[in-house]
TORKOL-4160 file (C-alpha; in steps of 0.2 Angstrom, whole numbers, padded with zeros to 4 digits, m for minus):
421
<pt num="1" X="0487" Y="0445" Z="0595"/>
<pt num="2" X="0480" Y="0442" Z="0612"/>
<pt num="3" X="0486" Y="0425" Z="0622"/>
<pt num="4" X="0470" Y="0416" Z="0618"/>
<pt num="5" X="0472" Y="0418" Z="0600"/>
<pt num="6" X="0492" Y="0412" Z="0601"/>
<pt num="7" X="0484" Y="0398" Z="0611"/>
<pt num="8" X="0472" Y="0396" Z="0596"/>
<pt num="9" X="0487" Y="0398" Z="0583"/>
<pt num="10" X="0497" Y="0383" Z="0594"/>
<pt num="11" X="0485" Y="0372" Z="0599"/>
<pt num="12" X="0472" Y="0370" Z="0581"/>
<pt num="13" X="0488" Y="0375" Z="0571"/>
<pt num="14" X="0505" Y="0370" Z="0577"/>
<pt num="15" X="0510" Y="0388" Z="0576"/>
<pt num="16" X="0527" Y="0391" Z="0586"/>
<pt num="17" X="0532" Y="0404" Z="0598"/>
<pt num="18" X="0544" Y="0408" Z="0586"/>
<pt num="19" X="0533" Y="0412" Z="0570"/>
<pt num="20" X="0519" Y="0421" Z="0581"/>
<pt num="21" X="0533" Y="0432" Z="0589"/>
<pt num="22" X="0540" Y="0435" Z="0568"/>
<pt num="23" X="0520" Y="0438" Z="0566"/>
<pt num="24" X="0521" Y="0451" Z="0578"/>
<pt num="25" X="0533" Y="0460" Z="0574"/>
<pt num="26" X="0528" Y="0459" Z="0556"/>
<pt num="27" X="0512" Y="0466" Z="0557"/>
<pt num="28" X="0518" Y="0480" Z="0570"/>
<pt num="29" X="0531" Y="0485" Z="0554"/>
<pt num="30" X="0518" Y="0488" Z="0543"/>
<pt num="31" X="0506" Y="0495" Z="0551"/>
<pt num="32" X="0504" Y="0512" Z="0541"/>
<pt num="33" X="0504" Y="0500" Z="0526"/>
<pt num="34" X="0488" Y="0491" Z="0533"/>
<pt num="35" X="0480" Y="0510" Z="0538"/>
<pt num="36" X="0483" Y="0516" Z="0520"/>
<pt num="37" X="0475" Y="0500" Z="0511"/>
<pt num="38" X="0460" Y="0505" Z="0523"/>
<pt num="39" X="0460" Y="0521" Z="0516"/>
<pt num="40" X="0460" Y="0515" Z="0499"/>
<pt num="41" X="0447" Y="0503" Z="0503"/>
<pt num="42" X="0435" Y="0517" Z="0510"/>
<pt num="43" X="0438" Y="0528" Z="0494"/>
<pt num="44" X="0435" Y="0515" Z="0482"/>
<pt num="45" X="0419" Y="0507" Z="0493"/>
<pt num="46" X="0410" Y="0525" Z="0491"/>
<pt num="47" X="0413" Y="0525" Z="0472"/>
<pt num="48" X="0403" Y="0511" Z="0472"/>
<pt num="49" X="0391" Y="0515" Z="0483"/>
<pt num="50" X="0390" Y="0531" Z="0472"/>
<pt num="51" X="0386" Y="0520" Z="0457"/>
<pt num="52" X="0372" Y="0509" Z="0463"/>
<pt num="53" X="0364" Y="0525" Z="0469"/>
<pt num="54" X="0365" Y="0534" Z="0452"/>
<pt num="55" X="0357" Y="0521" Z="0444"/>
<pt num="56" X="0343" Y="0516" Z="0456"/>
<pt num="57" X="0348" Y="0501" Z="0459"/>
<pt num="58" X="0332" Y="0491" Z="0469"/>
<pt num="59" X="0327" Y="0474" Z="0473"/>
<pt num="60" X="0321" Y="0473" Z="0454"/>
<pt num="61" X="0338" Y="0472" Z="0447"/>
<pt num="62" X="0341" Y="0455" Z="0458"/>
<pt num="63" X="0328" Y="0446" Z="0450"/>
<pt num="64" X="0334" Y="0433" Z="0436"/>
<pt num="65" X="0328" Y="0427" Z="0419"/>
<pt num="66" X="0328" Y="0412" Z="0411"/>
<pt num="67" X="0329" Y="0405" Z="0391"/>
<pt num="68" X="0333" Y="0421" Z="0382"/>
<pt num="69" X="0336" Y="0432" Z="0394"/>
<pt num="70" X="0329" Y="0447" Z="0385"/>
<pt num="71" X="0325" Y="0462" Z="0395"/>
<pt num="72" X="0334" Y="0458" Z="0408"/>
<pt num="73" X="0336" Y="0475" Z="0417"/>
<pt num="74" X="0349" Y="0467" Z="0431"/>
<pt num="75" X="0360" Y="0460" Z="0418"/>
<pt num="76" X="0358" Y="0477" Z="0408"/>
<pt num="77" X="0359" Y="0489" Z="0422"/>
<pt num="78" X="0373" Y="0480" Z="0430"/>
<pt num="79" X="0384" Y="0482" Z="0416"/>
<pt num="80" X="0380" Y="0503" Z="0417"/>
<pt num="81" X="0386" Y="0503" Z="0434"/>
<pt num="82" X="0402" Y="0493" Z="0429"/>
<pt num="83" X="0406" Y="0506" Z="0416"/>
<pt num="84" X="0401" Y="0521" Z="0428"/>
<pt num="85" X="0414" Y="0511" Z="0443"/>
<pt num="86" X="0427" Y="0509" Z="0431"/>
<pt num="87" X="0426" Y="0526" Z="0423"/>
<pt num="88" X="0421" Y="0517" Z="0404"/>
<pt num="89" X="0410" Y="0521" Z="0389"/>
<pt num="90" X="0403" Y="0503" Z="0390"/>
<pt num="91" X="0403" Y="0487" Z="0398"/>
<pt num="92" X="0399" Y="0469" Z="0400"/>
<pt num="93" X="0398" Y="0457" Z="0414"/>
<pt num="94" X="0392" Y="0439" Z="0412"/>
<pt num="95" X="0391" Y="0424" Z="0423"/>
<pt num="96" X="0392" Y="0415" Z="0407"/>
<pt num="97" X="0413" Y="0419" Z="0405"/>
<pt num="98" X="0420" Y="0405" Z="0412"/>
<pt num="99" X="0436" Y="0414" Z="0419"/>
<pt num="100" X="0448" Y="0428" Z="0415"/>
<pt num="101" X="0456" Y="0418" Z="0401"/>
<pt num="102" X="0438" Y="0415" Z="0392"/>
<pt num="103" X="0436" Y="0435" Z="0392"/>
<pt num="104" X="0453" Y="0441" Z="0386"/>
<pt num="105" X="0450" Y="0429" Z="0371"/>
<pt num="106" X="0434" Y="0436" Z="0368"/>
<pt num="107" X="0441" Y="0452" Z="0367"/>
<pt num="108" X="0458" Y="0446" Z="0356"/>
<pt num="109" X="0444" Y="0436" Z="0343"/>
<pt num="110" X="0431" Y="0454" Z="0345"/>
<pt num="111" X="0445" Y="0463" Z="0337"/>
<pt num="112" X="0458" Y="0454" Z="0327"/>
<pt num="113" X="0458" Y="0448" Z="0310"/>
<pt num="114" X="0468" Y="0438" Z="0297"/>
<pt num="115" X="0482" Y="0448" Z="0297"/>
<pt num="116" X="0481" Y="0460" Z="0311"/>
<pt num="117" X="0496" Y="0459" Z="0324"/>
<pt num="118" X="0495" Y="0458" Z="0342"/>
<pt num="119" X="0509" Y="0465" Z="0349"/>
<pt num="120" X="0512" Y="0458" Z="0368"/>
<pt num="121" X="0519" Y="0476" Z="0380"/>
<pt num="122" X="0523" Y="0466" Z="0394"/>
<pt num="123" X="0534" Y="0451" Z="0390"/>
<pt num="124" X="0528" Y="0433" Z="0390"/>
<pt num="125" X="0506" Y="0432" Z="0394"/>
<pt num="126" X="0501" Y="0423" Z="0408"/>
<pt num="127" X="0502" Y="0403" Z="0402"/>
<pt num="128" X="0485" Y="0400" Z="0398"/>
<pt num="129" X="0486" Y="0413" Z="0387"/>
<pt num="130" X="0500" Y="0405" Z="0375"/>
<pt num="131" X="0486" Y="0391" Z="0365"/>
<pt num="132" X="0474" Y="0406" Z="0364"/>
<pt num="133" X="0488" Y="0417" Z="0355"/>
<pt num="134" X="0495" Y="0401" Z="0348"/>
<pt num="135" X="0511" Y="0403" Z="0356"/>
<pt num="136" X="0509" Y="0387" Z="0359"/>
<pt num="137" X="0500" Y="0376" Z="0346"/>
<pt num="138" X="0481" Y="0375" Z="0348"/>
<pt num="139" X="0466" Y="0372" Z="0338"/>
<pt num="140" X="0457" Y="0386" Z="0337"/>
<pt num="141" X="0470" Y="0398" Z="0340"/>
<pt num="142" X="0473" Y="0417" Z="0334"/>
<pt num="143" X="0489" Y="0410" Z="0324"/>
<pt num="144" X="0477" Y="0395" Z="0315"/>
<pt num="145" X="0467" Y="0412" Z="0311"/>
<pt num="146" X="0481" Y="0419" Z="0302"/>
<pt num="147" X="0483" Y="0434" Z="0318"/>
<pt num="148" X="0500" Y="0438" Z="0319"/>
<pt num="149" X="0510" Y="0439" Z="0336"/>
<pt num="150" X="0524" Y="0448" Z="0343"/>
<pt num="151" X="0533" Y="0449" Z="0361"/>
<pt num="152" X="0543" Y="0464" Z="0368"/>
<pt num="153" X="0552" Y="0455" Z="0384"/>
<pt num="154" X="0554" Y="0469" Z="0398"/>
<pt num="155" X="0573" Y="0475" Z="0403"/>
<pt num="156" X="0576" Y="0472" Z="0421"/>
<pt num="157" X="0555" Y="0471" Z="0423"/>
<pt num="158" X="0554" Y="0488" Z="0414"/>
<pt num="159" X="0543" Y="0491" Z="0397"/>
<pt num="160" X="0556" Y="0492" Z="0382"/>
<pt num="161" X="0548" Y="0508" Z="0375"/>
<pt num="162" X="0561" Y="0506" Z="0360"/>
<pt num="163" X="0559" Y="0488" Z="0359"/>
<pt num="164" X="0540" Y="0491" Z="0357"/>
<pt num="165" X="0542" Y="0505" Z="0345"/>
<pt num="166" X="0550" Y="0493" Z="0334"/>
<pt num="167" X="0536" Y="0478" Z="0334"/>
<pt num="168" X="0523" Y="0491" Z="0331"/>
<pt num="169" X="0521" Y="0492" Z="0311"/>
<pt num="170" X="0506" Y="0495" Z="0299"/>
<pt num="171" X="0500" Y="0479" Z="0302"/>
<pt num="172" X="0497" Y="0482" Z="0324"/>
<pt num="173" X="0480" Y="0482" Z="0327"/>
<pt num="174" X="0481" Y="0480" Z="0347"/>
<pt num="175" X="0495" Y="0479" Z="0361"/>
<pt num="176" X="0491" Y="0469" Z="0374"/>
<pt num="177" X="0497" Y="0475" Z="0393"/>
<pt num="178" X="0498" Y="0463" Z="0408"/>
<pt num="179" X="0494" Y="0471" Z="0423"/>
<pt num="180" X="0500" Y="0457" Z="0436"/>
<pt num="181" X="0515" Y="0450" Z="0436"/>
<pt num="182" X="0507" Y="0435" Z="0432"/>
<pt num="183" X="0521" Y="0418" Z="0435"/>
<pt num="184" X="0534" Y="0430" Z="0434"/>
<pt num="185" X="0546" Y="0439" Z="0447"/>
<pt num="186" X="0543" Y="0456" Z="0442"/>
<pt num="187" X="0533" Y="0470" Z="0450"/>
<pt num="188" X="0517" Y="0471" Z="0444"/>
<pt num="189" X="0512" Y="0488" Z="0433"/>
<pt num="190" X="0504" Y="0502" Z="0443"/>
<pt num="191" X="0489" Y="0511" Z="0435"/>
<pt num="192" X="0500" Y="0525" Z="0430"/>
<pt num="193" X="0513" Y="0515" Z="0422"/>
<pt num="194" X="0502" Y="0508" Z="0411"/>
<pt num="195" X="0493" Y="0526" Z="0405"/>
<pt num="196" X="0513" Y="0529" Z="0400"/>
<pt num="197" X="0513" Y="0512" Z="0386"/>
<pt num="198" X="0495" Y="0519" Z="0382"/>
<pt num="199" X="0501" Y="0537" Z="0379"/>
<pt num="200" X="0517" Y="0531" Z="0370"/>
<pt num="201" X="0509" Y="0519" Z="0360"/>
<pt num="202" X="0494" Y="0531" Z="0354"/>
<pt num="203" X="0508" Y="0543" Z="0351"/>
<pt num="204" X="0514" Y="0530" Z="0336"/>
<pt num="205" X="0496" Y="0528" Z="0330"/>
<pt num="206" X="0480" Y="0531" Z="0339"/>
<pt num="207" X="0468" Y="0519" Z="0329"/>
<pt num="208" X="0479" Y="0503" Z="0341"/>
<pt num="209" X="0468" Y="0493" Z="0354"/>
<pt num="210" X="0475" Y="0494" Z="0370"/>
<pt num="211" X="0468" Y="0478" Z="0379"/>
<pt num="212" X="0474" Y="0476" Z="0398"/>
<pt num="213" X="0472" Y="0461" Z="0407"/>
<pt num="214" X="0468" Y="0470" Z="0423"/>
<pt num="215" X="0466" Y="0451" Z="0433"/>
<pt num="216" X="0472" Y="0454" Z="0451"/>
<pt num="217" X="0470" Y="0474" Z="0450"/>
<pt num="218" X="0454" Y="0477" Z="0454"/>
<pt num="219" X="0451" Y="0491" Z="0466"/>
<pt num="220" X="0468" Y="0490" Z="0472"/>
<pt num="221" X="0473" Y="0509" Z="0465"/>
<pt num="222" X="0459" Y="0521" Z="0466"/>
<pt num="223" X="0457" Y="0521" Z="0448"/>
<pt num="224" X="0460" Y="0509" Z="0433"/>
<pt num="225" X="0469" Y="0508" Z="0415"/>
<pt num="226" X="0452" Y="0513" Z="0406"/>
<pt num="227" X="0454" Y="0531" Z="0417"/>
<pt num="228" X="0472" Y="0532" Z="0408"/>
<pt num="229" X="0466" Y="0528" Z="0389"/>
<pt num="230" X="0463" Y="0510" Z="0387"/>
<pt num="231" X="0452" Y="0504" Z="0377"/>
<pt num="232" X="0447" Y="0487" Z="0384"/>
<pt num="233" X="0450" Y="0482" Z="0403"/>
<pt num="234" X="0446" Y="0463" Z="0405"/>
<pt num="235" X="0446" Y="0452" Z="0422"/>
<pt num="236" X="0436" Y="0437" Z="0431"/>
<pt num="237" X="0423" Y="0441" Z="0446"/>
<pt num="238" X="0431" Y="0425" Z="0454"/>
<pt num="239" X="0446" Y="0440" Z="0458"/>
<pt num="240" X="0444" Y="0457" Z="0464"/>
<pt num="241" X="0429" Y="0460" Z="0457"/>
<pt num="242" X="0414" Y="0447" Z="0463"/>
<pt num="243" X="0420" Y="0453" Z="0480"/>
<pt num="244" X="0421" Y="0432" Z="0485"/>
<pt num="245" X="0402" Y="0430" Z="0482"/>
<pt num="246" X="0403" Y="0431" Z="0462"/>
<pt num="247" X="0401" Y="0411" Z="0458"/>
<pt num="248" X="0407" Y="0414" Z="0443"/>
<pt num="249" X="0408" Y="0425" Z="0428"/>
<pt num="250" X="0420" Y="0439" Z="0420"/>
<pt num="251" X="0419" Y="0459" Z="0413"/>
<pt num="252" X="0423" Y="0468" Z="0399"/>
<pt num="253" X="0424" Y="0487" Z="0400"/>
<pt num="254" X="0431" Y="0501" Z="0386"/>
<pt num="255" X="0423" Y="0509" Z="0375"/>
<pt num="256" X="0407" Y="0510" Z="0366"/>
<pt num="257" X="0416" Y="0502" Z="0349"/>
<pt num="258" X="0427" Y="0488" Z="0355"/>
<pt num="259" X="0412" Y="0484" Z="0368"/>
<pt num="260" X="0402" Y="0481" Z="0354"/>
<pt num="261" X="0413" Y="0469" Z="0346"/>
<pt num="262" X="0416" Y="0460" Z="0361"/>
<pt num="263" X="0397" Y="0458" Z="0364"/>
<pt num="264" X="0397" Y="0449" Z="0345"/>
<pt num="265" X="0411" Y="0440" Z="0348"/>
<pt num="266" X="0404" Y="0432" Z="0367"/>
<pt num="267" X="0389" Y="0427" Z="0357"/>
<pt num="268" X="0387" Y="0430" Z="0339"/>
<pt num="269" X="0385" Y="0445" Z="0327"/>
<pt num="270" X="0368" Y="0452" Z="0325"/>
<pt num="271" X="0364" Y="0445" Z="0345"/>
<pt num="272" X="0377" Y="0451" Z="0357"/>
<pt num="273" X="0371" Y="0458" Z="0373"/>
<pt num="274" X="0354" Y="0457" Z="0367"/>
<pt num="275" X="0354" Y="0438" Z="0373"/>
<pt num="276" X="0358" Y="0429" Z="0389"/>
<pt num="277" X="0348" Y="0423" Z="0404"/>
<pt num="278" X="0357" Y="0427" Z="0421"/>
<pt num="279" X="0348" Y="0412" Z="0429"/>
<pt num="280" X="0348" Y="0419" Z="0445"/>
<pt num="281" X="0366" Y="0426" Z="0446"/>
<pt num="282" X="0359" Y="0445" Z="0446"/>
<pt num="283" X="0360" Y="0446" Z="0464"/>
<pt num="284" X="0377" Y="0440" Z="0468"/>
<pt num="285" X="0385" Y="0450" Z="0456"/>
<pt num="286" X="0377" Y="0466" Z="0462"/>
<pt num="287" X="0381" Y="0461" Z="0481"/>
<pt num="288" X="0399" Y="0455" Z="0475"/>
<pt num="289" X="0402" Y="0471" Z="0467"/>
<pt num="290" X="0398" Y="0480" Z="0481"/>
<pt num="291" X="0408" Y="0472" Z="0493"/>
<pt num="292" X="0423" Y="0471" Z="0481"/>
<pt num="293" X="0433" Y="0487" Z="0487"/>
<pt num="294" X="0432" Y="0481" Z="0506"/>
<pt num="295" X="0436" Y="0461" Z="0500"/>
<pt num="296" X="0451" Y="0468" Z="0491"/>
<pt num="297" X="0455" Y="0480" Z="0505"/>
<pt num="298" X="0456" Y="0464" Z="0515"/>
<pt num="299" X="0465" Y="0453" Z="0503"/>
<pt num="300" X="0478" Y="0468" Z="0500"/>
<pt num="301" X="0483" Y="0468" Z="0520"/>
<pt num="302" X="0484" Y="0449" Z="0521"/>
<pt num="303" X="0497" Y="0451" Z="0505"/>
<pt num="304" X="0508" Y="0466" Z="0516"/>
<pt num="305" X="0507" Y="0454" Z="0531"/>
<pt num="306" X="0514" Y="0441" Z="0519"/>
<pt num="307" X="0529" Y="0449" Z="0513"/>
<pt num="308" X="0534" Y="0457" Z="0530"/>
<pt num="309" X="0534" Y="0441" Z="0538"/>
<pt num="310" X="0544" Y="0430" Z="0524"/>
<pt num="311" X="0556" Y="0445" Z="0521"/>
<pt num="312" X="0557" Y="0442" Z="0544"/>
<pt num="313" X="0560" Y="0425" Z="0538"/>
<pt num="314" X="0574" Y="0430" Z="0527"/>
<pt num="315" X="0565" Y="0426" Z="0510"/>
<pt num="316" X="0565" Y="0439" Z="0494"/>
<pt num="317" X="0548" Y="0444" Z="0491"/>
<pt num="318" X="0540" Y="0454" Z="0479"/>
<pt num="319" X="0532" Y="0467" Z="0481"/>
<pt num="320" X="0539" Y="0471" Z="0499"/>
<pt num="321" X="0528" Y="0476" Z="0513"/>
<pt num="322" X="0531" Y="0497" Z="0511"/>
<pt num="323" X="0531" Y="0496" Z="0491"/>
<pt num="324" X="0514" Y="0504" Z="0484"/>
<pt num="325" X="0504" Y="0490" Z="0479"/>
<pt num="326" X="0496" Y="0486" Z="0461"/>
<pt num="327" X="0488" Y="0471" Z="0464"/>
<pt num="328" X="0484" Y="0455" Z="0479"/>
<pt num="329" X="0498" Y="0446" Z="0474"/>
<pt num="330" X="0513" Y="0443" Z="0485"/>
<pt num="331" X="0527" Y="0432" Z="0476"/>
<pt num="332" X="0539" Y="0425" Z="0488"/>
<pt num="333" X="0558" Y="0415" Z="0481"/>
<pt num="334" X="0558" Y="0399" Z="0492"/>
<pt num="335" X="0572" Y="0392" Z="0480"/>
<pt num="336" X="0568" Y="0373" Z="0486"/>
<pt num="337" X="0553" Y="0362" Z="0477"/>
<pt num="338" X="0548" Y="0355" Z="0494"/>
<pt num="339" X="0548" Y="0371" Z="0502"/>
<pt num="340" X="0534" Y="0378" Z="0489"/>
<pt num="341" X="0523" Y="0364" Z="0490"/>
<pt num="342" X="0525" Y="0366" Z="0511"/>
<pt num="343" X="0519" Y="0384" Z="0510"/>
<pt num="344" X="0505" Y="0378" Z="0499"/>
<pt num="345" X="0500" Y="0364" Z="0510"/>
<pt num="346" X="0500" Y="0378" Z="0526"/>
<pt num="347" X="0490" Y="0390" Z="0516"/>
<pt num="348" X="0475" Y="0375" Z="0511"/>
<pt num="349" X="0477" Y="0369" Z="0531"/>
<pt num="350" X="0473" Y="0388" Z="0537"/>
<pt num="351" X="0457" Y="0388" Z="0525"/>
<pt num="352" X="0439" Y="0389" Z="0530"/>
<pt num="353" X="0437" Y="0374" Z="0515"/>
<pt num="354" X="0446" Y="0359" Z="0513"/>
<pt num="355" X="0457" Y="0362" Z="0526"/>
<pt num="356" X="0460" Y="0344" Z="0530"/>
<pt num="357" X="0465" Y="0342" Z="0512"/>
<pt num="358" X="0486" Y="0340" Z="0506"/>
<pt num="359" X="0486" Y="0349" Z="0488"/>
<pt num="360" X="0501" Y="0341" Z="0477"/>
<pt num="361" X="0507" Y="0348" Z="0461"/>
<pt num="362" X="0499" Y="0340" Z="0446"/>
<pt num="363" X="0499" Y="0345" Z="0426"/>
<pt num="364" X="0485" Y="0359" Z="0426"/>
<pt num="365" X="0478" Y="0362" Z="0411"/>
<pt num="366" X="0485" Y="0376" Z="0400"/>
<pt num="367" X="0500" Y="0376" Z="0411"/>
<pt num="368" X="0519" Y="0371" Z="0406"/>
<pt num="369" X="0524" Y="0365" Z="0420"/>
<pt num="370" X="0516" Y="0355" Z="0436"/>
<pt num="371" X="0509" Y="0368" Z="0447"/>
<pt num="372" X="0505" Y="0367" Z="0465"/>
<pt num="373" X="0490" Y="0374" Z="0471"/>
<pt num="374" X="0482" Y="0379" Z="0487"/>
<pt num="375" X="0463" Y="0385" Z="0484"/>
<pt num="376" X="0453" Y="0382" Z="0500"/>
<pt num="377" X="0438" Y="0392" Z="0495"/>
<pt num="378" X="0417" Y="0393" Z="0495"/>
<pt num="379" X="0418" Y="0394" Z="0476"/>
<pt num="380" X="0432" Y="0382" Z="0466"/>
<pt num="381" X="0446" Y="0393" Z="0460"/>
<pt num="382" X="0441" Y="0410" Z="0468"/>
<pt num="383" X="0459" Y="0418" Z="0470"/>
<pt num="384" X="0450" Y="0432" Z="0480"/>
<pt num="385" X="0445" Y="0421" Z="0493"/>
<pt num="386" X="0461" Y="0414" Z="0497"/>
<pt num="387" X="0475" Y="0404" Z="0487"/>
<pt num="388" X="0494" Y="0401" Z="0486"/>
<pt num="389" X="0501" Y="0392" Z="0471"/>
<pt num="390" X="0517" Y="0390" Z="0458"/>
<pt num="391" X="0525" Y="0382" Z="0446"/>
<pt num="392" X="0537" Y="0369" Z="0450"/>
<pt num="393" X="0552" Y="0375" Z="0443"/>
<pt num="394" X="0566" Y="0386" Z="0449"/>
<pt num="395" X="0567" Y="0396" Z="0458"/>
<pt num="396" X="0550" Y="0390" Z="0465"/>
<pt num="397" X="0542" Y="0405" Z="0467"/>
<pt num="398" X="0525" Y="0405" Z="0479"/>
<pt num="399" X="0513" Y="0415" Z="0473"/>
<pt num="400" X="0500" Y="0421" Z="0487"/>
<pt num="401" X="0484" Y="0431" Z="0484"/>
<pt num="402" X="0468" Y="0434" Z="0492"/>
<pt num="403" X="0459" Y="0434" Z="0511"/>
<pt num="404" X="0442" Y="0436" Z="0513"/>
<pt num="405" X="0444" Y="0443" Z="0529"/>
<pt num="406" X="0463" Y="0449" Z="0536"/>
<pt num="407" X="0458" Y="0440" Z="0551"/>
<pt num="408" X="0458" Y="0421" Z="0543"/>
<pt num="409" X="0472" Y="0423" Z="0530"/>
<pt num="410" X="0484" Y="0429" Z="0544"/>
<pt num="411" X="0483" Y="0412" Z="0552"/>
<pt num="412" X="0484" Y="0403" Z="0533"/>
<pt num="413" X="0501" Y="0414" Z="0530"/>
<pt num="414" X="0507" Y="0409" Z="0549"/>
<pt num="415" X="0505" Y="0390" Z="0544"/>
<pt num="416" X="0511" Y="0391" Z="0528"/>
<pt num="417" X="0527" Y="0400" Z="0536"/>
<pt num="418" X="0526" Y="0388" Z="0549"/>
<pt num="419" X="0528" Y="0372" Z="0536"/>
<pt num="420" X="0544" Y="0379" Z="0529"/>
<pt num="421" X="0553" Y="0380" Z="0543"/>
C-alpha cells in the first residue's frame, strides 16, 4: 500500500497504523496464495471463453422475449454453454429462480416421490433448507408429501462413509451433498472430495441421484462435481456465477434425465423449458457468465486476505490463508455477540452501497436464529458482490464472502478488522 492510500484508509475510514501495518504484513504472507487464485482465474476464464465461442455466441443471443417466451435462442443457447462450462449433459438457467434455495427445491420436488428418501451426506443443510425438507414444519414441504429424510452428521467435519452406508436402504432415491460449509465451522468439500461420496455411494447402488448444492463453488476449482458423477449441480447467479451482474436467477445442470425433471418441476409437466420470457435478462447473464471466473478470482483473494489478517489478529479462521480453497467463504470465530455485529458493521461501511447504513441482527426469514447481516451491494443479497454475516449464537461465527474487485474488499475487511478492535 502506497502512503496515499494509508492516508485514504485513515482519513475516509478510521483505519489505524496498527491494522494497515497487520494488512501489510498479511497480504505479503500470502502472496503465492493470491498468484495461484490468479492462475485459477485465468484457467477457468478461457473455459468460458472457449464456450461462447463453440456456440457462436452473437449479439442475437442478448436480445429478450416477452409472454411466452418461446424460441428464445439466448435463453436456449445460454443453457448449452452452461452444460459445456460445467462439463454436463444438460442445463438450465433462469432469471425466474428466485435464489439458490428456490432451485435446490426444484430439484428435491423434480425427483422425489411419496416414499422416496433423501438422504442428507453432509450433516445438517443450510437453514433455509430445513421447511423445504420438512425438518422444520412447513406447508408444502417434502415430509407433507410423504418424502422421507435422513441425516448423516459428519465426524470431526469428515463424511461418515459407514454412517451413510447404513441410511442408504431400498427406499434412497437421492443423497444430497453440501458443498460449502454453509453456518457451520467446517471446511468446505473440495471437488474431489465430493467425486469420493459419489463414487462410494454409486458403489451401493448406481440408480441414487447425487444432488450438490454447489452455492459458493463456482469456479473456485478448475472443475465441478458434475465432472466427478453428479447428477444434479444446483446454485444462485447472485453467487459465483452471474459474476455480480446477474440480477437475479439460478442453474441447474446434470444430466439429460434429471434436467428434464427439473425443467417440469420449475414449470409444469408437458411445458418445462419450452416456456419462459427472459424479459430482457439475456444479456446479463451472458456478460455475467463471462466475467464469473475473474469475479471469483477476485472474491477468492479478498477471502485469503481475510483469513491472514484475522489469524495476525489472533482469531481462528477457517479455511486459513495457505489451505487450498473450495469456495469465497472465509468463517472467522469472534467468540463475543458485539464483536460479530462490529465486523459486520465494518464490512457494510467499506461497501460501494449503503455504506452509510448500520445493519442489526434481525429474524431473517427461514433462519433459527437472528442473523446479522452486512450486504452493501448493486443487486440486494448478491453474496459475490460483497457480504459478511452470521447467526447470533455462539460462538459467533462471521462468515465473509465475496469482493467485486480485491481492491475494495481489502478496505471493507480492514474496517471490519478495525471495529473489533
Amino acid at each position: 500500500m502506497t502512503e496515499t492510500t494509508t492516508n485514504i484508509l485513515k482519513a475516509e475510514y478510521g483505519v489505524s497504523d496498527h491494522i494497515i501495518d497487520l494488512a501489510m504484513r498479511a497480504e505479503e504472507k500470502c502472496a503465492q496464495q493470491l498468484k495461484k487464485t490468479d492462475e485459477i482465474g485465468e484457467y477457468n476464464g478461457i473455459k468460458i471463453l472457449k464456450s461462447f465461442k463453440n456456440h457462436n455466441i452473437s449479439a442475437e443471443h442478448l436480445g429478450s422475449t416477452t409472454g411466452y417466451g418461446y424460441d428464445d435462442i439466448g435463453r436456449d443457447t445460454l443453457d448449452k454453454v452452461y452444460a459445456d462450462a460445467f462439463g454436463a449433459e444438460d442445463a438450465i438457467v433462469r432469471h425466474s429462480f428466485v435464489n439458490g434455495t428456490h432451485a435446490i427445491a426444484t430439484c428435491l420436488f423434480a425427483v422425489l416421490r411419496p416414499g422416496d428418501t433423501l438422504v442428507a451426506a453432509t450433516g445438517k443443510p443450510y437453514d433455509t433448507l430445513e421447511e423445504v425438507i420438512g425438518i422444520r414444519d412447513q406447508k408444502g414441504s417434502l415430509k407433507e408429501f410423504g418424502v422421507n429424510y435422513r441425516q448423516v452428521d459428519l465426524i470431526n467435519s469428515e463424511v461418515d462413509f459407514d454412517g451413510l452406508r447404513d441410511a442408504i436402504d431400498d427406499t434412497c432415491k437421492a443423497v444430497a451433498i453440501q458443498r460449502s460449509k454453509g453456518y457451520a465451522w467446517r471446511e468446505s468439500l473440495s471437488v474431489e472430495k465430493i467425486g469420493e461420496i459419489i463414487s462410494f455411494v454409486k458403489s451401493i447402488r448406481k440408480d441414487i441421484i447425487c444432488i450438490v448444492d454447489n452455492c459458493y463453488g463456482e469456479f473456485v476449482e478448475t472443475i465441478e462435481p458434475t465432472q466427478v458423477g453428479a447428477d444434479m449441480i444446483v446454485g444462485s447467479l447472485i453467487k459465483n456465477p452471474g459474476g455480480g451482474l446477474a440480477q437475479s436467477g439460478g442453474y441447474i445442470a446434470g444430466t439429460k434425465e434429471c434436467i428434464e425433471l427439473a425443467s417440469y418441476a420449475m414449470t409444469c409437466p408437458g411445458i418445462g423449458r419450452e416456456c419462459g420470457s427472459t424479459l430482457g435478462n439475456n444479456a446479463l447473464m451472458y456478460q455475467g457468465f463471462f466475467m464469473a471466473p475473474h469475479t471469483v478470482a477476485q472474491s477468492i483473494k479478498a477471502s485469503i486476505f481475510c483469513s491472514a489478517l484475522l489469524s495476525e489478529m489472533g482469531y481462528d479462521v477457517m479455511p486459513g490463508f495457505d489451505a487450498k480453497r473450495t469456495d469465497i467463504i472465509t468463517a472467522v470465530k469472534l467468540g463475543e455477540s458485539d464483536k460479530l455485529i462490529k465486523f459486520c458493521q465494518g464490512i457494510q461501511k467499506g461497501a460501494p452501497i449503503d455504506s452509510f447504513v448500520l445493519p442489526m441482527p434481525w429474524d431473517m426469514p427461514g433462519y433459527e436464529s437472528q442473523v446479522i447481516m452486512a450486504a452493501g451491494a448493486f443487486t440486494q443479497g448478491s453474496s459475490i458482490e460483497i457480504s459478511a454475516d452470521g447467526p447470533l449464537k455462539e460462538p459467533y461465527i462471521a462468515y465473509y464472502q465475496g469482493g467485486l474487485t480485491y481492491e475494495s474488499a481489502k478496505v471493507a475487511i480492514m474496517v471490519g478488522a478495525q471495529n473489533i478492535l
